[in-house]
C-alpha positions as CSV (number, residue, x, y, z in Angstrom):
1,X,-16.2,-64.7,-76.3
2,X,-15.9,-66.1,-72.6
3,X,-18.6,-64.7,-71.1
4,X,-17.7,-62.7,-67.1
5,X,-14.2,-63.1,-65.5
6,X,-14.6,-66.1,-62.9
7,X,-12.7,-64.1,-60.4
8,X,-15.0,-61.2,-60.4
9,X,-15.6,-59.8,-56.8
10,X,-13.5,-62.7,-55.4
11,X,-11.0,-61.9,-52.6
12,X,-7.2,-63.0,-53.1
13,X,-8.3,-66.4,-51.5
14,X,-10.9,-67.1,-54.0
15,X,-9.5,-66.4,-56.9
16,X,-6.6,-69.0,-55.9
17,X,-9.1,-71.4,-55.3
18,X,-10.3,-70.1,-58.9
19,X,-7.0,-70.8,-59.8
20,X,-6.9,-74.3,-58.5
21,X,-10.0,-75.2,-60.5
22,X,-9.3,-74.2,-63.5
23,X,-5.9,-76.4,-63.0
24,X,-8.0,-79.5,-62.6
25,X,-10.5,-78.9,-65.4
26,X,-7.6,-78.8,-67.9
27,X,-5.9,-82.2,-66.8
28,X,-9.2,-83.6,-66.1
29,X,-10.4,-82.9,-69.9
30,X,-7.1,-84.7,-71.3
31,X,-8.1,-87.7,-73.3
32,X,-4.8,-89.9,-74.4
33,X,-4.6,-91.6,-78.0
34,X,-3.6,-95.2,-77.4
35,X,-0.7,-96.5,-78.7
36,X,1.4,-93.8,-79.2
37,X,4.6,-92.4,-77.2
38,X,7.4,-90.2,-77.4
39,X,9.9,-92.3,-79.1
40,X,7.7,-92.6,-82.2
41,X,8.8,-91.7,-85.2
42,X,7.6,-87.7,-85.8
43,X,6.1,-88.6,-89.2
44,X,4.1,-91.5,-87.9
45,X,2.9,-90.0,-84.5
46,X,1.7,-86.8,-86.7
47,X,-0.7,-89.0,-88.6
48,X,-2.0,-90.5,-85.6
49,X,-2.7,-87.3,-83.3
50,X,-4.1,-85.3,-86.4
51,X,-6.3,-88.5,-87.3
52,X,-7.6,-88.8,-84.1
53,X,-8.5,-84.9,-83.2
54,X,-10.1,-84.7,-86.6
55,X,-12.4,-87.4,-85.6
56,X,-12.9,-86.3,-82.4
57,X,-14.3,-82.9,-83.8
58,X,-16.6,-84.9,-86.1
59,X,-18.0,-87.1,-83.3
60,X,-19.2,-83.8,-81.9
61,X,-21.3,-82.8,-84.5
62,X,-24.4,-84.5,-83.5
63,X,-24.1,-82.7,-79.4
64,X,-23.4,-79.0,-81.3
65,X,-26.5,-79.4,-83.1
66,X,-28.4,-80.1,-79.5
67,X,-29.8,-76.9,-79.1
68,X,-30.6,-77.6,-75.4
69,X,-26.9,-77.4,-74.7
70,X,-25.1,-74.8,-76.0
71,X,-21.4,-76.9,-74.8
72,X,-22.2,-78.8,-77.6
73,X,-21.3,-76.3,-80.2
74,X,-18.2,-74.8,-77.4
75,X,-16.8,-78.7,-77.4
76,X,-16.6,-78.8,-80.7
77,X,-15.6,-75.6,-81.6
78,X,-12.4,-76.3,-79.2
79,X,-11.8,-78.9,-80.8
80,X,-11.5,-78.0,-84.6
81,X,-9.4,-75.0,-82.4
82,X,-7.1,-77.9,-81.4
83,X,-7.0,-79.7,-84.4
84,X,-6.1,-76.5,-86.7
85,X,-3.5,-75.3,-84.1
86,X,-2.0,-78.7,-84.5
87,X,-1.9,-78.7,-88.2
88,X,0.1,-75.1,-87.8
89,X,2.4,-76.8,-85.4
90,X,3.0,-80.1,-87.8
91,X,3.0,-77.6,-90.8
92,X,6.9,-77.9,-91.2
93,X,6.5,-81.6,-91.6
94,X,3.6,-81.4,-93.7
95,X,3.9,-81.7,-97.5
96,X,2.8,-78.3,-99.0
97,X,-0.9,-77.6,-99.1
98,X,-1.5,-81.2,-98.3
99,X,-4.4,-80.4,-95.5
100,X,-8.3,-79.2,-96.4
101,X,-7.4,-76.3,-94.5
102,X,-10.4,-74.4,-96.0
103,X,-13.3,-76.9,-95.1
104,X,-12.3,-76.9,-91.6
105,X,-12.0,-73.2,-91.0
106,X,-15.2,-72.7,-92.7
107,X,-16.6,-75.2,-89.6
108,X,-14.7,-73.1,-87.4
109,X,-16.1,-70.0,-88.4
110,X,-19.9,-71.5,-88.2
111,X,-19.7,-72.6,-84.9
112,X,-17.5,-69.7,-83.6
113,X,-20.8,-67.8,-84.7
114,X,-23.7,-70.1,-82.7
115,X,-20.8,-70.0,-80.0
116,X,-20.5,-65.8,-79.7
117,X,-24.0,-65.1,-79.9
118,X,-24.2,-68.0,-76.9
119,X,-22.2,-66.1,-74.7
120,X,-23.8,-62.6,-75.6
121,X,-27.1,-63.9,-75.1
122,X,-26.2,-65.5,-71.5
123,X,-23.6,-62.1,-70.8
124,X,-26.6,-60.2,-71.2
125,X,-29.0,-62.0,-69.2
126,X,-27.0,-61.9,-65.9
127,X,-26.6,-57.6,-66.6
128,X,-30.0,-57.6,-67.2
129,X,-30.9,-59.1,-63.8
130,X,-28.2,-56.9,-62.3
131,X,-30.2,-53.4,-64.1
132,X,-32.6,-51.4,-62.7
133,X,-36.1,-51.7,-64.7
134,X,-35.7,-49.3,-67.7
135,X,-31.9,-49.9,-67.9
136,X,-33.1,-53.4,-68.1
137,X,-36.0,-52.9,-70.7
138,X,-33.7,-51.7,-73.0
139,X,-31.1,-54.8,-72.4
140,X,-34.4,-56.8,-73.3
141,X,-34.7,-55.5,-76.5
142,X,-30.7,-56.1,-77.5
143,X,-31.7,-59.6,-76.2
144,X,-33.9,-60.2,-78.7
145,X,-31.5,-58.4,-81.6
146,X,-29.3,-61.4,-80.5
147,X,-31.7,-64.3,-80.8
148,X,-32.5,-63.5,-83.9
149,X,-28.5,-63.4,-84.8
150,X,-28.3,-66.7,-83.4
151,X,-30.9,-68.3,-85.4
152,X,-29.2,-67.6,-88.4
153,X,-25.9,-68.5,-87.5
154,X,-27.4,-72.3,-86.3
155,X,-29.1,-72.5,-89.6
156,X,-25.7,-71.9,-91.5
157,X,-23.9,-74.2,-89.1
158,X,-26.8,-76.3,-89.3
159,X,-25.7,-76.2,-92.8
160,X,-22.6,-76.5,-92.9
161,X,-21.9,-79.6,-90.6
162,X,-24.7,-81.6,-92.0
163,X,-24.1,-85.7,-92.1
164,X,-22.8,-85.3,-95.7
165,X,-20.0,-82.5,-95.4
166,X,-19.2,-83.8,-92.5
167,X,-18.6,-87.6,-94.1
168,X,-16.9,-85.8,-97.3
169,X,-14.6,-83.9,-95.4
170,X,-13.6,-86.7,-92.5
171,X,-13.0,-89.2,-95.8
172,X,-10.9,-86.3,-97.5
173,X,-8.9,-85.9,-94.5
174,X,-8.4,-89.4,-94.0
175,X,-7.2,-89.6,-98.1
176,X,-4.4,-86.8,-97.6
177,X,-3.1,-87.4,-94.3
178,X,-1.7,-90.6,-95.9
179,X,0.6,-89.3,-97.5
180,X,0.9,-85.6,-95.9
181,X,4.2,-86.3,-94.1
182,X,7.5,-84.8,-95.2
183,X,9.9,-85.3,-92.2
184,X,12.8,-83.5,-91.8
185,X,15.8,-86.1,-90.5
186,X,17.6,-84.4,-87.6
187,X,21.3,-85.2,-88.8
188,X,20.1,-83.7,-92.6
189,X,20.8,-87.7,-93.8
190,X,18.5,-90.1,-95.2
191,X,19.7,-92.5,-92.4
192,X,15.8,-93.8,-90.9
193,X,17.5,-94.3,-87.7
194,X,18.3,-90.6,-87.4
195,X,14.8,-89.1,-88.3
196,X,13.0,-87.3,-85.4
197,X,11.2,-88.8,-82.9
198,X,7.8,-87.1,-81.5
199,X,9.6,-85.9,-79.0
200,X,12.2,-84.3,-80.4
201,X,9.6,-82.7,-82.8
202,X,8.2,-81.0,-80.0
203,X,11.2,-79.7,-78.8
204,X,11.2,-77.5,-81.9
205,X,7.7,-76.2,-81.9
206,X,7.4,-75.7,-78.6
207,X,10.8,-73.5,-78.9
208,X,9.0,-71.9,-81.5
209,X,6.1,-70.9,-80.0
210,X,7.6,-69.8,-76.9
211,X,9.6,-67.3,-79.1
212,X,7.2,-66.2,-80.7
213,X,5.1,-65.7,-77.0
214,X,8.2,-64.2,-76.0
215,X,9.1,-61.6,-78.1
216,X,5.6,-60.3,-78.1
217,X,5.2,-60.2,-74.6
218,X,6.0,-56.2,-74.4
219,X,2.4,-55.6,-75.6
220,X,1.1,-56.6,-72.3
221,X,2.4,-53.2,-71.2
222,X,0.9,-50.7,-73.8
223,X,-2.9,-51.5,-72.6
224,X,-4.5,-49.2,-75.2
225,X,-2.7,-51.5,-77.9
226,X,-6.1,-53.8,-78.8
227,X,-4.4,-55.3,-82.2
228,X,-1.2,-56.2,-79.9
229,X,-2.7,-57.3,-77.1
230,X,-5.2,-59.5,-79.0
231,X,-2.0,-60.8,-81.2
232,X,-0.4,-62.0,-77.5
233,X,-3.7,-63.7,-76.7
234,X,-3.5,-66.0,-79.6
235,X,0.2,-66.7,-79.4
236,X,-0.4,-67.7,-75.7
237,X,-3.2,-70.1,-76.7
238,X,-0.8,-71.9,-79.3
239,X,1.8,-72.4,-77.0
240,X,-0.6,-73.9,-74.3
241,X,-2.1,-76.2,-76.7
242,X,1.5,-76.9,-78.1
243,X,2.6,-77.9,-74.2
244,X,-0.8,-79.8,-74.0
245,X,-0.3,-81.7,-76.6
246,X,3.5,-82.5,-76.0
247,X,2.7,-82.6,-72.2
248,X,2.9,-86.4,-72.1
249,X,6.8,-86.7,-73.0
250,X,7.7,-84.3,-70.2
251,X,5.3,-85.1,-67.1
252,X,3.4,-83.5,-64.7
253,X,5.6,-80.4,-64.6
254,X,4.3,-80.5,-68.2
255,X,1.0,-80.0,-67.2
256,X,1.3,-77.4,-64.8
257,X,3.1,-75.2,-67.2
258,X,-0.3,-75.5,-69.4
259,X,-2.6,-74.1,-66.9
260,X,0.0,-71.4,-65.7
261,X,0.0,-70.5,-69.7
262,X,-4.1,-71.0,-69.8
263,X,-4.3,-68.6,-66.9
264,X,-2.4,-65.2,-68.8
265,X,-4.8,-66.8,-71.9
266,X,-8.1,-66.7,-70.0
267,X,-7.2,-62.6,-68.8
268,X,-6.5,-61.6,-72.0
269,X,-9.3,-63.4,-73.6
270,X,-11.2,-61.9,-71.3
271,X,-10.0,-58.7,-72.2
272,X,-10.4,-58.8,-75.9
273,X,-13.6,-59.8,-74.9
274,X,-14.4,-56.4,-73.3
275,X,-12.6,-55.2,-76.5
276,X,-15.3,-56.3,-78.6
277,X,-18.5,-55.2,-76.2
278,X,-17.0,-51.7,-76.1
279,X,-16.3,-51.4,-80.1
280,X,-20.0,-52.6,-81.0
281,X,-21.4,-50.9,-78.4
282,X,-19.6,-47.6,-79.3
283,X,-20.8,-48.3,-82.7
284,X,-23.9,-48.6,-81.8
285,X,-24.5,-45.6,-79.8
286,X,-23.0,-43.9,-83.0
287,X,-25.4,-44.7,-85.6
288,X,-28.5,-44.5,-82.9
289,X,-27.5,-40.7,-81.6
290,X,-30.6,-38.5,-82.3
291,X,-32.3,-41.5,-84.0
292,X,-35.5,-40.5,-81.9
293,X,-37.9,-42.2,-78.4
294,X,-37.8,-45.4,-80.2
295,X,-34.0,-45.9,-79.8
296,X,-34.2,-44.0,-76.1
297,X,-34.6,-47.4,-73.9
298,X,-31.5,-49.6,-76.0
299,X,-29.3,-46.1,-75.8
300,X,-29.5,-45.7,-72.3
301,X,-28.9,-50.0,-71.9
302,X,-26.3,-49.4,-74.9
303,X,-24.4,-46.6,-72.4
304,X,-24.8,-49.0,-68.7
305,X,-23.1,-51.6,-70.6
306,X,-19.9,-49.7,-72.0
307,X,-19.7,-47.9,-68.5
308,X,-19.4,-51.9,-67.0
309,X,-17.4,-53.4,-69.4
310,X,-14.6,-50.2,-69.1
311,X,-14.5,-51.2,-65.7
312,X,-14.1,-54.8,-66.4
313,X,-11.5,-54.3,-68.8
314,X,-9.5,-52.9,-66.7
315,X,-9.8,-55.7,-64.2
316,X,-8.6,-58.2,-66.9
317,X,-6.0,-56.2,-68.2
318,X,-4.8,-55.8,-64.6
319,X,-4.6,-60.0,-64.0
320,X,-2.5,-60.2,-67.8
321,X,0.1,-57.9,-66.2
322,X,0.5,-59.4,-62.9
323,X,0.8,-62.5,-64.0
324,X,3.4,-61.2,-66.9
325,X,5.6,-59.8,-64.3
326,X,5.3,-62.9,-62.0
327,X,6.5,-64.4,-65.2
328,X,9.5,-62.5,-65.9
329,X,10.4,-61.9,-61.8
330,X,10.0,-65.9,-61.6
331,X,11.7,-67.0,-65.3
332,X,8.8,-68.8,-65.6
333,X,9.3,-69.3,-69.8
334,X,13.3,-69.6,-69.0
335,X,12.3,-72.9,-67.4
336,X,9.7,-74.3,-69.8
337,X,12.4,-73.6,-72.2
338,X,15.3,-75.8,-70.1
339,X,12.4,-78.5,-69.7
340,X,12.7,-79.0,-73.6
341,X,16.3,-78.5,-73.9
342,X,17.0,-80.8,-71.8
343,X,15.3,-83.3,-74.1
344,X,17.1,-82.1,-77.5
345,X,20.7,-82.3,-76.2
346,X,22.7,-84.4,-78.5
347,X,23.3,-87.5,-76.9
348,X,20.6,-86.7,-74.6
349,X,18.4,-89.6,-73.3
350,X,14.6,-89.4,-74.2
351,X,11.8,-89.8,-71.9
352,X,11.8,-92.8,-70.5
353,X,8.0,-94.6,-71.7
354,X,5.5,-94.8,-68.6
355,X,2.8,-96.4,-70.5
356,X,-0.3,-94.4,-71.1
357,X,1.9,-91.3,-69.4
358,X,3.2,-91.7,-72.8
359,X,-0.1,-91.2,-74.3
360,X,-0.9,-87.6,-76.4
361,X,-3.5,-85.6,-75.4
362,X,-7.0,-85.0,-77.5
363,X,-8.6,-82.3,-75.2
């Protein structure tokens, strides 16, 4: 969960501004991998990138256990986010079942948990301030239901990312991405010369994943359709982190076409996120109805928060379709998809190498 829409109560002007700034905090985050460009051999440049995210989500582990800054566990959580969403993308040129797929998604999933509550807690403060004083009693008292969630879920993430998983599973990892590439040669020969190059590897994933965005992209106009609508979400954040990752071998263009993708992402994130407060909150009110006095103060805080976060839904499903339709009236995806085309022509010349433009992204 993300927490309030950053372009809440902003005029047009603001929220380009808004625009603008969340731009610059996605190329300002990217970290390159040294030595390493797009003429590398696929096989070899896999092993490199996956090596380096996985120990980039291990050096977090000591920040997400700071309690005193909850972007510890949120940088670190991204990060397993990116290294898992790479391991999908290299999954064609992985040899089966190769990965410890299961020991990172159970890291995932325990700081996913510290993470959610993070957001609730700090949602809920700013409605709080925002309630009068018995709506806001009653907000106090769902406060507190969450801080005592949260203290669990940093004891099992406590748990589960202590020094010694955390030193098993980096030494696993290192073990079976040894020998975890099976690349594909491009000509179907055995020729080394005609294997694929990074590059051209990410011509095929990022065609994939712009499929895949595309033909689900009809959900963002059935707004009552939760399952779909959260489906597009996620295919939206793969294919951002797909161009992210790739970025390098096309440019600055690249880049652009990351926030413009990280843009739809945040609205419908944002969404699902209203999603979620509306289904537990409906819950809620379910099981408390005629529960008695005790329950009267969270019931009437349960029913001011589904009435604002209706209202915010709408909002954020409003941004996903604008920008969908600016999409489709502008053939945004048409030209991300020529960009990589252009790359994967036969006889086509391959990005040019600029150095550490060259070098793949870690963010």
């Amino acid at each position: 969960m993300r927490g309030f829409f950053p372009w809440e109560g902003l005029g047009e002007g603001a929220k380009v501004d808004a625009d603008k700034s969340l731009s610059h905090q996605i190329v300002a985050k990217e970290k390159p991998i040294a030595n390493l460009n797009c003429h590398d051999v696929a096989g070899q440049a896999i092993q490199v990138v996956l090596g380096a995210r996985m120990e980039k989500m291990c050096a977090l582990r000591d920040h997400a256990l700071n309690w005193d800054d909850p972007e510890g566990v949120h940088d670190m959580r991204v990060a397993s986010r990116r290294l898992r969403s790479a391991l999908s993308d290299f999954k064609p040129y992985l040899r089966k079942r190769s990965m410890p797929l299961k020991g990172l998604k159970a890291i995932a999933k325990s700081l996913g948990a510290v993470r959610d509550e993070d957001v609730v807690l700090a949602a809920l403060e700013v409605l709080r301030a925002k309630a009068d004083k018995e709506v806001a009693k009653g907000i106090g008292a769902i406060v507190a239901e969450h801080q005592r969630r949260r203290v669990q879920a940093r004891s099992v993430l406590k748990h589960t990312i202590r020094s010694s998983a955390i030193a098993e599973f980096r030494d696993d990892f290192r073990t079976r991405l040894r020998t975890a590439t099976n690349i594909p040669d491009s000509a179907g020969e055995k020729d080394a010369n005609q294997v694929l190059t990074f590059s051209q590897a990410g011509t095929r994933i990022i065609g994939d994943r712009l499929k895949q965005l595309s033909d689900a992209g009809d959900a963002v106009y059935h707004p009552l359709q939760t399952k779909r609508l959260h489906k597009l979400r996620i295919l939206a954040k793969r294919l951002r982190y797909a161009v992210e990752l790739f970025a390098p071998c096309w440019g600055d263009e690249f880049k652009k076409s990351a926030a413009e993708i990280a843009y739809f992402q945040t609205s419908l994130g944002e969404l699902h996120d209203c999603d979620i407060w509306i289904t537990n909150l409906g819950a809620r009110l379910k099981k408390e109805t005629g529960a008695g006095l005790d329950h009267r103060q969270t019931n009437e805080a349960a029913v001011w928060l589904l009435r604002h976060f209706a209202g915010e839904r709408t909002k954020h499903y409003c941004h996903a379709l604008a920008r969908w339709q600016k999409w489709q009236t502008e053939g945004f995806l048409d030209r991300l998809k020529a960009m990589i085309d252009a790359d994967f022509r036969p006889g086509a010349e391959l990005p040019k190498s600029k150095g550490a433009a060259e070098e793949l992204t870690t963010s």
